[in-house]
Each structure stands twice: as C-alpha cells, then as structure tokens.
N, C-alpha and C positions, 0 to 999 in steps of 0.2 A: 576152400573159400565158398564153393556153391552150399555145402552144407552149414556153416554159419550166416551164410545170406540167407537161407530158411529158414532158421532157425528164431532170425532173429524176424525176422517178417511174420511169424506166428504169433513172437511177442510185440510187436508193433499193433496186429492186429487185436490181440487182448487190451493192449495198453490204451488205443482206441475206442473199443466197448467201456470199458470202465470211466473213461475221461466224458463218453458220447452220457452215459446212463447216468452218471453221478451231476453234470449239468444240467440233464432233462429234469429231472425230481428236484434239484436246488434253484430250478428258475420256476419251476411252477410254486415255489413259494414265495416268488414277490407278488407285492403288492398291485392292487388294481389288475388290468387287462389289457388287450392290445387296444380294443374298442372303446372310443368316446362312449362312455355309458350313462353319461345324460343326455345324449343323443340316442340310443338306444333306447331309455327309459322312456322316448316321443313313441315310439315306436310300436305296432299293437305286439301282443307274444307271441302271437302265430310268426311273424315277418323275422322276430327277436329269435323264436328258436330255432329257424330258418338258415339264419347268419350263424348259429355256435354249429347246427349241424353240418354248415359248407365248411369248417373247417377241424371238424371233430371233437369239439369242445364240451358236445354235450352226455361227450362218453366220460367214465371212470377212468384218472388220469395211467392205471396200469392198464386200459385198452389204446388209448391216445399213447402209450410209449410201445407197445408191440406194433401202434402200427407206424410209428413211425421208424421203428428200427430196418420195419423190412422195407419201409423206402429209402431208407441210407443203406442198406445193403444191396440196391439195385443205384446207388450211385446219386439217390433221392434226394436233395434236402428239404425239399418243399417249398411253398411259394410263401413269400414276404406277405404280413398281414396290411403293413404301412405300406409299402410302393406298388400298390393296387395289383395285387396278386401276380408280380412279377418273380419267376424261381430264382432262389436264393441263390443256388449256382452259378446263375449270370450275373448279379449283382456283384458277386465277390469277382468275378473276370473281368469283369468293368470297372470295377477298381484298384483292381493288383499292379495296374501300370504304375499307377503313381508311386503306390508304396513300394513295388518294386524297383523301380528309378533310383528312389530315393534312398531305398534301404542298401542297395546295390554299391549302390556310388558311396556310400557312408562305411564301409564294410572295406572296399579296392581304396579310400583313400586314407583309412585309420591305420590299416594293414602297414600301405606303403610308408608312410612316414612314420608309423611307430618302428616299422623294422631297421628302418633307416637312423633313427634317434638311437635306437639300440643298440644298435651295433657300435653308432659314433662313440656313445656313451662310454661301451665295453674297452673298444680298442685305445678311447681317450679317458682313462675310468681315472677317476680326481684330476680333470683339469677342469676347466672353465666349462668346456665342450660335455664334460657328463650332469656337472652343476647345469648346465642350462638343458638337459634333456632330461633331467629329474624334478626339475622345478615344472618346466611342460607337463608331468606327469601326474604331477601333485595337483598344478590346476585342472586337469582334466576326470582325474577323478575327485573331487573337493567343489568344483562349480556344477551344480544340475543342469541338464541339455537344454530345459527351458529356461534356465538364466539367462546361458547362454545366446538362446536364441534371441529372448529380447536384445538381450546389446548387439547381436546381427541386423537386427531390423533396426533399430536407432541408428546404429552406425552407419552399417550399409546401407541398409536400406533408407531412411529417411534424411540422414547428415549427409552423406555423401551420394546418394542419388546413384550408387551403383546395380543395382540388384534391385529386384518389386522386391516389396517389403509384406506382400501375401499375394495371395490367389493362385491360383492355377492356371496362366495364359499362355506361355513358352517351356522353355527347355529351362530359362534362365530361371523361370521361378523354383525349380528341384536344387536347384546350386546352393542355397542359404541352408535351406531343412537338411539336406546332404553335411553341410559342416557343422551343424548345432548336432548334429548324429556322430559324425567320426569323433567329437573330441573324445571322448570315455575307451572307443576304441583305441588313439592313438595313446593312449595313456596307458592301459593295459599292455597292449603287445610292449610299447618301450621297456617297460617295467620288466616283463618277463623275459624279452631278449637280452636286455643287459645282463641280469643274472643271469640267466641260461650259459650266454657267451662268457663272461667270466670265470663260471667253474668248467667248460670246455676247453677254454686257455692252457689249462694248468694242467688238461688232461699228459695221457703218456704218448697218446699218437701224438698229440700234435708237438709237443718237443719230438719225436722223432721225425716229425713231417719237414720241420725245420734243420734238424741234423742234414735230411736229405739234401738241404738247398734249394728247398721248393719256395717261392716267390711268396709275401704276402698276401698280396690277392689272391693264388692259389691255395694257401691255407686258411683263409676267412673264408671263401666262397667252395671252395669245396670241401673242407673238411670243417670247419667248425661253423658254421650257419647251419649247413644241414643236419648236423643234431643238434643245434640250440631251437629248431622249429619244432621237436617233437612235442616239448609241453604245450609251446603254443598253440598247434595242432590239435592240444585237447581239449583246451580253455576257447576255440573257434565257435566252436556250439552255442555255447552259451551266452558267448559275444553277438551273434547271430539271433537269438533270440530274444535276446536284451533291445538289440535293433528295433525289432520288429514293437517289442513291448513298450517300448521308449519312445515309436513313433506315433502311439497314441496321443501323446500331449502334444506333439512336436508337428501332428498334422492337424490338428486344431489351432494351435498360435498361430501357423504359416495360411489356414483355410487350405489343404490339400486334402482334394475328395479318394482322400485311399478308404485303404481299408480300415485303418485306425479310427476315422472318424465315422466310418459305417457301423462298426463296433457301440461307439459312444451312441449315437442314433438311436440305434435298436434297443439300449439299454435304457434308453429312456422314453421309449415309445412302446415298449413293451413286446416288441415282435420275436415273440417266441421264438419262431423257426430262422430267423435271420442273427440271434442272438446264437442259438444251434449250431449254424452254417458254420459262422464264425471261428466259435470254439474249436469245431471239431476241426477245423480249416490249421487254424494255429498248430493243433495240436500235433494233427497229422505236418504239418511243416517240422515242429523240433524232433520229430522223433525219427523225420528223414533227415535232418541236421546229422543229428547224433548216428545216427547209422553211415553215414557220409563220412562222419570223423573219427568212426572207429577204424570204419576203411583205408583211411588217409595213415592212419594211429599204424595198420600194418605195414603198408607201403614203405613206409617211411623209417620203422623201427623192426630189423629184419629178426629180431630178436623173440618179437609176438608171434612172428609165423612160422619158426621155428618152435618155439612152445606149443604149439598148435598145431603140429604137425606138417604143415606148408611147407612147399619150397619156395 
C-alpha cells in the first residue's frame, strides 16, 4: 500500500506541473490585462513601468513562468492583482467555508437518499416504489442544478417565505444551494444502486446466504449493499468534482461568496495569479478525490489487493 501511495504521489505531482504550466501559457493569452489601462495610459511611463515591474510583467512570459513555478513549489501562489495585493492562498481559505458547507452537505445528502431510493428501488424493482425512484432519477438528471435552483427560490424562497432566497447571512442560507447541488447526485447513486443491487440479488452467495436462514436485513446490509457500493465508490470522484464544478453557477444564482464565484471574478478581471490559485486549487482537490477512491476502490473490493499483492 505505502508503495502505490508513492507512486501514485509522483504522478499527482506530474499531473499538477502539466495542469499548473499548460494554464499559465493559455491565460496569458487572453485578452486585455489585470490593470485598468486607461487609467494607466493617465499615468507618466516611468510610474507605468514601475507597476508591470512590481509584479513581473515586464519580463518574457518564459521568465514570468520560472519564476513563478518556484513560488508554487515553496507553497507560493502569489498575491491577487484585484484585491489590493492580498496572497492568493488566503483568499481561497476565506472562501472554502462556503463552498465547502455547501458542497459537503450536497454530497451526505445525494448519497443518503440516492442509496436509499436504490435500494427501495432494487428490493421493490417493478412496483410503484421503483417507478417512483426511477422517475426521481430521470428528473435529476434531465433538469440542470440552476433550474432547479430557480424554482427553489421562487418556491421556497419567495412563495413560501421559507429559506432567504440569496445571500450569505446564516447556516440557513447554505440549505437551498445544498439541494439545487444533491439533485444530480441523488439521481446518480439511485441509478447505479439499483442495478448494482439487482445483479447482486441473483448472485450465488446470496441464494446461499438465504439457504442459511439469514434474515433480510442481514442479507441486504451485509452482504449485498456492500458490493453494490463498489461501482459507486468509483463514480464518487467524479460526483465530487462535478459538485465542486457545478457550484460555479449555483454560487452565483444563490450570491455565495465561495470559491465558485472567486473563480468567475478573477476571470473577468483578469487576475492572473488568483485565476492560477484557483486552478491549481481544483486541481490538486480531484486528483486527491481520486486518489481517495482508489483507496476506498481497495478496501472495499479485497480482490484489487490481492492482484496487488496486499493482504
């Protein structure tokens, strides 16, 4: 196990350089700058070359990517051009609560009730009770998160005065953006617990699980759940990531100052280094996702670590 955790940490680190280098050179080709430059054009050249050289601009952009590599290899990102030279790294700290709240909660409560549809689904498969856990699943993947979320705020929030309908002032306001996020999740796992649990059914352990006289609940919960998780265990990642990706739009409808809308910011103000942060932020997140669910993947499925040599 120690040897595939390094292993796979060397290519984490690769996979990081290549994501960090290939976004440096594709953002220095948009347009404009970080700086109002009809405000700078007020400005004499001297004061003008002054500003590019506090922030290295007035070098050749392969001196401007060396040096900023060896500040992200001391942990660097550098300081925001738009929020008056505050380091990028705190920026993104100061915003991870929210999206983390939100992404969190959206993640524990797709989970929960997708597993729970699926299974109903499985063990009631052609009754009314899978019809109605398959219809759920259809709308959740067939309605977009910001559909949804509008008809949250209409409904909830404005018709019935349960929930703000935006801003960031409580706990309460994470509660709508939270569910405009799990539906896609709960729709997913449903989806793939029911099949998972239906070809598990028919396995050969669990007719002999049942010869034995082992109770229902003892054969759903301990022998067929726990390999109907394995696929979904590997489709997590990316569920996870989609979250995270999906709460771009979802924290702009709601006004939630995460990191989604820090992202949108930066890309439209031009802030190179906070545009950077970002990325590399994401990036380094899925590729601990997936390193996370490969691990889960062995735990779970005694059969990879045996392949592997593990006990």
């Amino acid at each position: 196990m120690k040897k595939y955790i390094a292993i796979r940490a060397v290519y984490i680190l690769i996979t990081l350089w290549i994501i960090a280098t290939l976004t440096f050179f594709l953002m220095k080709q948009l347009p404009g700058s970080p700086f109002d430059e009809e405000k700078l054009a007020l400005l004499p050249a001297a004061a003008k070359a002054e500003i590019y050289a506090k922030y290295s601009l007035d070098q050749p952009v392969w001196k401007q990517y060396v040096h900023y590599m060896g500040n992200l290899a001391r942990a660097d990102l550098g300081t925001s051009f738009f929020y008056k030279g505050r380091p990028v790294l705190d920026i993104i700290l100061n915003r991870l609560v929210p999206s983390a709240l939100i992404g969190v909660q959206a993640i524990v409560l797709g989970v929960a009730l997708g597993l729970i549809l699926g299974v109903v689904a499985a063990l009631r498969h052609n009754t009314v009770w899978d019809a109605f856990a398959m219809f759920i699943a259809v709308i959740g993947v067939s309605i977009p998160n910001f559909v949804f979320a509008a008809l949250l705020q209409y409904y909830v929030g404005m018709k019935w005065g349960l929930l703000p309908v935006a801003f960031w002032k409580s706990y309460s306001s994470s509660v709508m953006p939270s569910i405009a996020l799990s539906l896609i999740v709960i729709a997913l796992i449903a989806r793939f617990i029911r099949n998972e649990m239906l070809e598990v059914l028919q396995q050969d352990y669990i007719v002999l699980a049942k010869a034995k006289g082992l109770s229902p609940f003892a054969i759903v919960w301990k022998h067929a759940i726990r390999n109907a998780l394995i696929p979904v265990i590997t489709i997590l990642g990316p569920i996870t990531v989609n979250i995270l990706t999906g709460s771009l739009v979802i924290e702009s409808i709601f006004s939630v100052p995460g990191i989604g809308s820090l992202f949108v910011d930066a890309i439209k103000m031009n802030d190179y280094t906070t545009i950077m942060g970002v990325t590399i932020f994401y990036s380094a997140f899925f590729v601990l996702i997936v390193l996370i669910v490969d691990l889960l993947y062995r735990v779970i499925d005694p059969r990879i670590r045996l392949a592997g040599g593990e006990k």
